[in-house]
Backbone as JSON, one array per atom type, in Angstrom:
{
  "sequence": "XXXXXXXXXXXXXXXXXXXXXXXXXXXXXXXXXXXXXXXXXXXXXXXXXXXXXXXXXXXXXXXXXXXXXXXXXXXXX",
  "N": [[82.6, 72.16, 97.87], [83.55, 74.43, 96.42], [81.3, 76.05, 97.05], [81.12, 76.73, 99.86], [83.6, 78.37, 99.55], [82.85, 80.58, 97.93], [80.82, 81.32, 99.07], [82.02, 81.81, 101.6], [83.6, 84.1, 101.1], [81.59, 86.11, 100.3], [80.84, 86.54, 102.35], [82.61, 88.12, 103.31], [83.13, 90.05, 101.82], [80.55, 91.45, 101.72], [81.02, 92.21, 104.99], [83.27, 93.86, 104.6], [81.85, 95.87, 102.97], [79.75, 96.84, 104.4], [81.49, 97.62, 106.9], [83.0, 99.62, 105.69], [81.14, 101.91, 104.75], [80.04, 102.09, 107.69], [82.11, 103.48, 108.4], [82.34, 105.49, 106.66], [79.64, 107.1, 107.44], [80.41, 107.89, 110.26], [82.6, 108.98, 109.81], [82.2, 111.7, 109.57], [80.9, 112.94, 111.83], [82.04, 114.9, 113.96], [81.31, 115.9, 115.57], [78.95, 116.13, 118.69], [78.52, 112.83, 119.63], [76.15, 110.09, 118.55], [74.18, 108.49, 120.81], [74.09, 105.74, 120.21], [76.82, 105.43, 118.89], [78.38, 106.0, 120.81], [78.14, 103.89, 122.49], [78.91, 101.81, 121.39], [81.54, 102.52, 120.79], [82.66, 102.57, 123.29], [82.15, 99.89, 123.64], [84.12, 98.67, 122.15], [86.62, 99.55, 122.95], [88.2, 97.72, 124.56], [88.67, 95.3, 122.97], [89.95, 96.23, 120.33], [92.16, 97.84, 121.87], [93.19, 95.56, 123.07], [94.1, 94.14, 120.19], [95.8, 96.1, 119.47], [98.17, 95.53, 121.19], [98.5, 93.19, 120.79], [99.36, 93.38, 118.33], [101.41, 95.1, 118.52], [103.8, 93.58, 119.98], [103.75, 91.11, 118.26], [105.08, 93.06, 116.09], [107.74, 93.95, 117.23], [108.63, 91.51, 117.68], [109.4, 90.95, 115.21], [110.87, 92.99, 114.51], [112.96, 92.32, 116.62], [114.24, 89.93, 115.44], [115.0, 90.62, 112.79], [117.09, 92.62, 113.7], [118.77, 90.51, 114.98], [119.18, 89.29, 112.61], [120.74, 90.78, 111.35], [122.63, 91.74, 112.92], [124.11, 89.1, 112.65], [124.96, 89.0, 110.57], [126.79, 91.01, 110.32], [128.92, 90.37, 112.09], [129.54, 88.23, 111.15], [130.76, 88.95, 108.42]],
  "CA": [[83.72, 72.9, 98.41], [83.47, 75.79, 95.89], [80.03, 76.64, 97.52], [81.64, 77.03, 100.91], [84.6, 79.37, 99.57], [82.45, 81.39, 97.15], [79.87, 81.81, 100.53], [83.49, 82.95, 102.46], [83.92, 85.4, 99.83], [80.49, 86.57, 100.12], [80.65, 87.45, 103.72], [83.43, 88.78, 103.94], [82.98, 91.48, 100.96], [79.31, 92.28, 102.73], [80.9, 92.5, 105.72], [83.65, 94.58, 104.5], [81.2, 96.9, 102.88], [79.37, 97.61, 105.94], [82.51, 98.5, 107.87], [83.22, 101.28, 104.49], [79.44, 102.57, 105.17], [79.92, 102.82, 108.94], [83.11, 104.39, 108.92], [81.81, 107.13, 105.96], [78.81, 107.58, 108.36], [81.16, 108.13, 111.47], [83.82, 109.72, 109.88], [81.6, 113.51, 109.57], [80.35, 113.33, 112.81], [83.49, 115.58, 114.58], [81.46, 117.03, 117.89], [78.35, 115.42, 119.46], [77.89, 111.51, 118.97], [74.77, 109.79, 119.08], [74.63, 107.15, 121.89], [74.51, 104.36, 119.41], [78.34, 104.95, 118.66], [79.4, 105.85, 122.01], [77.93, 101.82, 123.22], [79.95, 100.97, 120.14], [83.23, 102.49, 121.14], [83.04, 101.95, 124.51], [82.44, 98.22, 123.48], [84.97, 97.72, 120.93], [87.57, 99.55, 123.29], [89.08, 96.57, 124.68], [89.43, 94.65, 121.78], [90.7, 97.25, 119.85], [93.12, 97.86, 123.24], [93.76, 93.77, 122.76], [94.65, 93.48, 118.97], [96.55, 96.59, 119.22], [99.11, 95.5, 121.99], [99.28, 92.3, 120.5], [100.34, 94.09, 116.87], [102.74, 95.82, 118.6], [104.2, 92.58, 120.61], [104.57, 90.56, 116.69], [105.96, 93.86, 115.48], [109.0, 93.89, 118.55], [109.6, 90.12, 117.88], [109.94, 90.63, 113.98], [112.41, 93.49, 114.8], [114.36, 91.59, 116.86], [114.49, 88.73, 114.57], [115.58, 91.21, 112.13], [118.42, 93.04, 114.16], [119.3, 89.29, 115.2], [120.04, 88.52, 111.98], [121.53, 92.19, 110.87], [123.87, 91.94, 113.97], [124.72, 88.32, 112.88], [125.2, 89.22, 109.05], [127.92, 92.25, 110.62], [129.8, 89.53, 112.5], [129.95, 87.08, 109.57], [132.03, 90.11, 107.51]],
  "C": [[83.76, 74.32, 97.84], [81.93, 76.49, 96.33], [80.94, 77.65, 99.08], [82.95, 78.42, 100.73], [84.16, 80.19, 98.72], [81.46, 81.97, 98.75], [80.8, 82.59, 101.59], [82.92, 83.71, 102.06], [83.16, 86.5, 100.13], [80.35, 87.37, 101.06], [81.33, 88.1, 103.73], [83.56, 90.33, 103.37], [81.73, 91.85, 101.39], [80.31, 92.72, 103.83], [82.63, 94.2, 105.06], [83.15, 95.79, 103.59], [80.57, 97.62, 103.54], [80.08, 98.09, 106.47], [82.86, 99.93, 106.78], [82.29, 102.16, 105.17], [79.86, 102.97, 106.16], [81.04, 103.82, 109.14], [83.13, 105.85, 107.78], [80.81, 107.66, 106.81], [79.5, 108.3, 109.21], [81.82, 108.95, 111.24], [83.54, 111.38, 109.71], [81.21, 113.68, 110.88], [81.7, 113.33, 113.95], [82.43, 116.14, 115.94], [80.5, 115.58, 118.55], [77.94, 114.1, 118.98], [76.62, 110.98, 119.54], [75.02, 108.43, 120.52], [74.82, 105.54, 121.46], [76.49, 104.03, 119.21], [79.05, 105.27, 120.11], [78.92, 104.63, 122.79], [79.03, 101.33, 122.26], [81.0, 100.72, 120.5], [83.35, 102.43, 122.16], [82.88, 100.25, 124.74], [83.42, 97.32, 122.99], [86.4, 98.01, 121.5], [88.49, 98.78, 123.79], [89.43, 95.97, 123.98], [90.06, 95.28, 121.05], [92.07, 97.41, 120.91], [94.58, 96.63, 122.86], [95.1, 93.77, 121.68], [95.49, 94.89, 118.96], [97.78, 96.63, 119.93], [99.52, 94.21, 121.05], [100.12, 92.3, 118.56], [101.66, 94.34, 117.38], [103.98, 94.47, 119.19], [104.48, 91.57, 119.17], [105.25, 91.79, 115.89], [107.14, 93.71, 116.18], [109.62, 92.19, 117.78], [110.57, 90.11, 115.78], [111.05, 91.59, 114.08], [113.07, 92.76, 115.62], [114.4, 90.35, 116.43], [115.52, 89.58, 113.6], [116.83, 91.62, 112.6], [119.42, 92.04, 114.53], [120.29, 88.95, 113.82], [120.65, 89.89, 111.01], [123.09, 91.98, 111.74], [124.79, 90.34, 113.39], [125.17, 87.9, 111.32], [126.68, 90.44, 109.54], [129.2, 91.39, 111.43], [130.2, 88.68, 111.61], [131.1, 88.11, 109.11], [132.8, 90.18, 107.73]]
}
């Protein structure tokens, strides 16, 4: 079992070193991109699109959970 969650671990800090790398690579190149990153970002735009509607859609519900129970903490008083 500690193989399996040390092997997590493993990937996940590779993989979150690669994403550092690519995004120091990416982040100087301000005019012409190569065609490698424009397949990229025209690939990743939908998902990106995706997980950022559905951020915003659990952000909305936790505010109105919150104002729910603001509005129902101002009636209690």
């Amino acid at each position: 079992m500690d193989f399996l969650k040390n092997k997590l671990l493993t990937i996940v800090l590779v993989l979150c070193l690669a994403f550092t790398i690519f995004i120091g690579i990416t982040a100087g190149n301000k005019g012409n991109t190569g065609i490698v990153q424009n397949i990229l970002t025209t690939g990743f735009r939908p998902l990106q699109k995706t997980l950022y509607v559905a951020g915003q859609r659990i952000s909305n519900i936790f505010q109105f959970v919150s104002s729910l129970a603001s509005l129902k903490k101002k009636t209690m008083s």
